[in-house]
Residue frames relative to the residue before (quaternion, step in Angstrom):
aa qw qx qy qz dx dy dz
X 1.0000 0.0000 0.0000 0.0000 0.00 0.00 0.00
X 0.7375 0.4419 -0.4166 0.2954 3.58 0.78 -0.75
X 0.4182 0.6795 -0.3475 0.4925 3.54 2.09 -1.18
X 0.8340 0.1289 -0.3561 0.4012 3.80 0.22 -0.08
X 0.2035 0.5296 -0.6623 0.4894 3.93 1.15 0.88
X 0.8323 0.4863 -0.1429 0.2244 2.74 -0.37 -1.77
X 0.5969 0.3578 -0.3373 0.6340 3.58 1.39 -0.09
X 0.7160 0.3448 -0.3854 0.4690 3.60 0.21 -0.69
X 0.5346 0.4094 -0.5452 0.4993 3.92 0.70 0.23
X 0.7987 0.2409 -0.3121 0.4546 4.08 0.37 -0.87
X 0.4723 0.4102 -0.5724 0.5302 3.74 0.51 1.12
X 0.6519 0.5116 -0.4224 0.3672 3.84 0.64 -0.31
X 0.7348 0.4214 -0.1976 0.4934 3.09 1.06 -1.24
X 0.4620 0.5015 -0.4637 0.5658 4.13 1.30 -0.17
X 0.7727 0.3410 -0.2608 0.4676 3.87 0.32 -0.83
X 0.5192 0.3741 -0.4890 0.5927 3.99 0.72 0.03
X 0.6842 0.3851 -0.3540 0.5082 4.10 0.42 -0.19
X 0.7208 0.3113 -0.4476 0.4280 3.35 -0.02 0.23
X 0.5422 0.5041 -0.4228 0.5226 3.64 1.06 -0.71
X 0.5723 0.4934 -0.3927 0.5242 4.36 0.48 -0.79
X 0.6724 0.5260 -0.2244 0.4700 3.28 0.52 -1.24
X 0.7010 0.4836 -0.2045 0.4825 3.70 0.52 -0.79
X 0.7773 0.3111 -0.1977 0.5099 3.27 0.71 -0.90
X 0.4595 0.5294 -0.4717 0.5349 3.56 0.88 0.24
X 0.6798 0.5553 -0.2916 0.3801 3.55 0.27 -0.86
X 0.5914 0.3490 -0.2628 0.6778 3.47 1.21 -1.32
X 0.6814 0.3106 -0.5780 0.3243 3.13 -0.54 -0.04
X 0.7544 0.4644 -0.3561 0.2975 3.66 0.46 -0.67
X 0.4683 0.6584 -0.3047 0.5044 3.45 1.70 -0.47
X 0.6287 0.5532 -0.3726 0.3999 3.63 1.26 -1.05
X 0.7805 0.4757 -0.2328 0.3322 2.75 0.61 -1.85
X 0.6984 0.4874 -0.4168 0.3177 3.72 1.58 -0.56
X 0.5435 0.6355 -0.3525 0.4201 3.51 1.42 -0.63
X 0.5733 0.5049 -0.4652 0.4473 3.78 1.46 -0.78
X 0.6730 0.4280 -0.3831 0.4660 4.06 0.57 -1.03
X 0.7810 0.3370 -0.3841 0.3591 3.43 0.06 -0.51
X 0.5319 0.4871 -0.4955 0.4840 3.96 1.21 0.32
X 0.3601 0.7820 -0.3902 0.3264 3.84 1.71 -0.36
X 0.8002 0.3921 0.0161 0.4535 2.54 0.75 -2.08
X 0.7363 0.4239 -0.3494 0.3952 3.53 0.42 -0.20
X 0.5703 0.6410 -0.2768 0.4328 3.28 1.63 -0.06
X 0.5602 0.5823 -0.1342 0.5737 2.90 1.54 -1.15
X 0.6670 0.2553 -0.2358 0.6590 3.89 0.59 -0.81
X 0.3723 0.5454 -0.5289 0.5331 4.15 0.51 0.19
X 0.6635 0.4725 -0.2071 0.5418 3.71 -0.13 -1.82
X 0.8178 0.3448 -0.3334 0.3181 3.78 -0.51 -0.99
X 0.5074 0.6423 -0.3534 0.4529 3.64 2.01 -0.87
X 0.6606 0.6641 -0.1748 0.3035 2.58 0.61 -1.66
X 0.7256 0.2370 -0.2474 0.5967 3.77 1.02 -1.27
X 0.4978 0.5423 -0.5295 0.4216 3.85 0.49 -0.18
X 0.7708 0.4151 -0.3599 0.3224 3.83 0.79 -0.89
X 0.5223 0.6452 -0.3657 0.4208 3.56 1.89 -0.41
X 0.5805 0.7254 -0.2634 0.2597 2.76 0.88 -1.12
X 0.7805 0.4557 -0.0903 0.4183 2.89 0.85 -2.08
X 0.5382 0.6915 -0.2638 0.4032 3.32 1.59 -0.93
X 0.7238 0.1463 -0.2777 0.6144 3.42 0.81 -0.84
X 0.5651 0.5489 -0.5223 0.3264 3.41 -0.08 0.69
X 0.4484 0.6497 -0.2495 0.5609 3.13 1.98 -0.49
X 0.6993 0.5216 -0.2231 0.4348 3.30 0.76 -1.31
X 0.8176 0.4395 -0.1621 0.3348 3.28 1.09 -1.41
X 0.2813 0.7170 -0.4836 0.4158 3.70 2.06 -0.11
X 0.7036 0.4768 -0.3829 0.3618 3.57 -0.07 -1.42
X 0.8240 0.3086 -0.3653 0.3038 3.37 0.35 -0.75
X 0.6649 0.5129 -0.3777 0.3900 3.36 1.16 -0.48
X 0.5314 0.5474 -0.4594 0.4549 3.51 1.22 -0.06
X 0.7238 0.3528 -0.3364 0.4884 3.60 0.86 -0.21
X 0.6140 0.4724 -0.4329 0.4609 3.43 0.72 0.39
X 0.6199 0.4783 -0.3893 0.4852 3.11 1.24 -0.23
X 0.5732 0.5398 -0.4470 0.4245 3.65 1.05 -0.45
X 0.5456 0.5619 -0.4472 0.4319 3.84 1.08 -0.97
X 0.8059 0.4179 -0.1579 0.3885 3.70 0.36 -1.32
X 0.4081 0.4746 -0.4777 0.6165 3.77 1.25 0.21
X 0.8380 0.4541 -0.1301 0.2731 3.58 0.20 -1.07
X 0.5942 0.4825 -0.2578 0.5897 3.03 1.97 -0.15
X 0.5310 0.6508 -0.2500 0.4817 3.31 1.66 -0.23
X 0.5892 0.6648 -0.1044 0.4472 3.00 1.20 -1.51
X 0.6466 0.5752 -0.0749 0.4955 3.49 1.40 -1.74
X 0.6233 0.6028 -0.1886 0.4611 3.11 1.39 -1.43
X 0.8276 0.3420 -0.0651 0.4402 3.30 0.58 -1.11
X 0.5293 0.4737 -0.4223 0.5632 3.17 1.39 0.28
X 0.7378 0.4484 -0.3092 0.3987 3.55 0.70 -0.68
X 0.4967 0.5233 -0.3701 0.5852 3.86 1.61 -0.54
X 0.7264 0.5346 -0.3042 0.3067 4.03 0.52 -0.43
């Protein structure tokens, strides 16, 4: 009778350690999955403006390529009329 106290007391205390054990772990897994969702948000955001950015600069080529075509051509005008 005592051989099975004495086991059901060191199966209680093996299972109250793994369950400590267990929950230490998740917590540290949480806390690593919380920094590394940190960080990919954060570099998300910085994509994110680098892609605005570029967009309206995208947008804004067209016009300066045609303003540059006006001013080549007013140049062009220029120097025909000085000749």
């Amino acid at each position: 009778m005592t051989e099975i106290i004495v086991a059901l007391i060191t199966g209680g205390l093996a299972l109250l350690g793994v369950i400590v054990s267990n929950a230490a772990t998740a917590r540290r897994t949480d806390e690593s999955i919380r920094t590394a969702q940190a960080v990919t948000d954060a570099r998300l955001a910085e994509l994110t403006r680098e892609v605005r950015e570029h967009n309206n600069f995208a947008r804004r080529m067209p016009v300066v390529e045609e303003q540059i075509k006006v001013v080549n051509h007013r140049i062009d005008d220029l120097e025909e009329y000085h000749k």
